[in-house]
N, C-alpha and C positions, 0 to 999 in steps of 0.2 A: 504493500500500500504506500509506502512512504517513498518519496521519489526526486529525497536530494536531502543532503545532511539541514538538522532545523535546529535553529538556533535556538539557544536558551532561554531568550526573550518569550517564546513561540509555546516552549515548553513548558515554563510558568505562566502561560496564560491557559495551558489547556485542562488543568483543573478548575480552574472558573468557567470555563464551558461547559464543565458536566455538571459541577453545581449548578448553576443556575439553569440549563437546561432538564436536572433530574427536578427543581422547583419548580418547571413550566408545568413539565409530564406530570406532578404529583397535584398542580390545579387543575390541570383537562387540558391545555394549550396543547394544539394537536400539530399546528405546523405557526411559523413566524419570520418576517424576512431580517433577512441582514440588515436592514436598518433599525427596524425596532428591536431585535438582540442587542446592536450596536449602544444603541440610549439605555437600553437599559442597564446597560453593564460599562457605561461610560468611555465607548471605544466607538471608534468610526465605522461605516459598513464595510469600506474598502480593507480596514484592518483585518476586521475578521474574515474577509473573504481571501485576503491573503495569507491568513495563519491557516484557513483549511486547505487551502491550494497545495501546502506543503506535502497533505496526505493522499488528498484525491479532490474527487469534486462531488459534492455535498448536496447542493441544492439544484433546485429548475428555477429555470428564468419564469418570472411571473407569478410563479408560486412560494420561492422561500424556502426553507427547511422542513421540514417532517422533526419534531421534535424527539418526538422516540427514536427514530431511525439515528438522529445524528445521537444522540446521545447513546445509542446506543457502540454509532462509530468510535465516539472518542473513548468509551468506556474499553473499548477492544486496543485504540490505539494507546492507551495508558495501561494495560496489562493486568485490569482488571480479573480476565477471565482465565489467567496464568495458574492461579495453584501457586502463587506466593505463599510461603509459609514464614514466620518472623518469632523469633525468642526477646525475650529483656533480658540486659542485664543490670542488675541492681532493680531491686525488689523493695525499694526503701517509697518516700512520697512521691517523688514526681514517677516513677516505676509503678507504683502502685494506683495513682492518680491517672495514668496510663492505660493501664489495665480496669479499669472501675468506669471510665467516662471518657474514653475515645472507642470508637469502633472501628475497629482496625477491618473487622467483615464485611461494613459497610464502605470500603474502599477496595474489596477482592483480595486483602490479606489475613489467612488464619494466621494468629496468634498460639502459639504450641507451647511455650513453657517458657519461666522464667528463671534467675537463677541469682542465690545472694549468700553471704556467708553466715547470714545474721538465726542464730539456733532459733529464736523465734517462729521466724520465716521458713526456715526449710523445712518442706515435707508438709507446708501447706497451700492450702489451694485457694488463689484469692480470684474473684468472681471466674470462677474455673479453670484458673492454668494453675495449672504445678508450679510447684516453687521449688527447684533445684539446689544443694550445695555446686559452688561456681567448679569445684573440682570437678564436678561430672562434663562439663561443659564438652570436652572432648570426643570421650566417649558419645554423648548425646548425641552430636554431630556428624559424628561416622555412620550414626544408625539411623538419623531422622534427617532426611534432606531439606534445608532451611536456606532458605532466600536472605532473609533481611537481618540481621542485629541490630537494636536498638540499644543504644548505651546510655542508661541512665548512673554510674558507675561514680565514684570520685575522680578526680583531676588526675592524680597519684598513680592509679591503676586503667586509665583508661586507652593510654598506647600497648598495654600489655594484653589487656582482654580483646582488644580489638584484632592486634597480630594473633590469637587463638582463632578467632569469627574465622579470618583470612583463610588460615590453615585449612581450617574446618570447613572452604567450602563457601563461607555467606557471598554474594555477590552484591550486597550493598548493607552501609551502615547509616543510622538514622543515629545523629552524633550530638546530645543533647548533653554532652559534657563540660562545655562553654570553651575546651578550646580547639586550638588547629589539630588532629590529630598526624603523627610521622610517621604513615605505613609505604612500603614500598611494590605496592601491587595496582600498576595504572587500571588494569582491569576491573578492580573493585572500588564500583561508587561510595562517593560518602558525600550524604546530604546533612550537612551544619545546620542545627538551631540553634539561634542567639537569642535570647530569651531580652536580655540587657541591650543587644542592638536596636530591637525594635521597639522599646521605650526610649532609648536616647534619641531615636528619631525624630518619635512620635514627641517628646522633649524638645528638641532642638523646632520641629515645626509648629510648634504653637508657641513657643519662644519668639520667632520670630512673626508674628501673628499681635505682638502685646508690644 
């Protein structure tokens, strides 16, 4: 489907497409054109009809999109329908806050088990995943084939668990340890949250606003 490398710009916008297109399909909106998508999502028609140019082509002239259909496009082209499977590690709050009030299913990722050092914690099961000692991590890995790591982990240990994930196979890490991680595998994605970037922003633009 895809039919020329797409840029990042392209790629961060294409889950604002299924959002807001999975809101259209959950009112009744059964199709709508690139220009009212456009206003409603604060982007030009031309934009968005050049971010799906990237994959294919989407709509009919005259008519607009099919709501489901595309949404069902990007859903495919964002890899929802993959069999992503994804572990945590560190079972502590934001791990925990993770696991209890994100749905990881409702994005096409099963969540399989998590894993922390903390005796509390291990060997229990918080809104349904297992809670590992981080020692198993290994082993777990050679036997359960896992897409994603998410690292909720301290500063200290988190280039170390991350080169395990690598070992092990993950092909992407969800990196919500606040800093750079130093892995040497360009194959394996790593998607950074900065939890303090996007307050300082959101800081810095209402600062400048007064």
């Amino acid at each position: 489907m895809r039919k020329q490398k797409v840029s990042t710009a392209v790629i961060r916008r294409l889950p604002r497409y299924y959002r807001h297109l999975n809101d259209l399909h959950l009112a009744g909106v059964e199709r709508i054109s690139s220009n009212a998508l456009g206003e409603s999502m604060g982007l030009t028609a031309s934009q968005i009809r050049q971010d799906l140019s990237c994959f294919g082509e989407f709509g009919q002239q005259g008519y607009g999109y099919n709501v489901e259909k595309l949404r069902g496009e990007i859903s495919d082209i964002l890899g929802m329908d993959r069999g992503h499977t994804a572990v945590i590690l560190g079972a502590g709050n934001l791990g925990r806050a993770l696991m209890e009030n994100f749905h990881f299913d409702r994005n096409g990722v099963r969540l399989s088990a998590a894993f922390d050092i903390a005796p509390e914690l291990v060997g229990c099961s918080l809104s349904g995943v297992p809670v590992y000692h981080v020692d198993q991590l290994d082993s777990y890995l050679r036997d359960h084939r896992t897409s994603i790591g998410v690292l909720t982990v301290p500063r200290g240990v988190a280039n170390q668990i991350a080169a395990r994930l690598i070992t092990g196979g993950v092909k992407g890490i969800w990196n919500f340890t606040n800093i750079e991680l130093n892995v040497s595998s360009p194959e394996v994605i790593i998607e950074d949250v900065h939890f303090a970037d996007s307050l300082l922003a959101l800081s810095y633009m209402i600062s400048e606003e007064t």
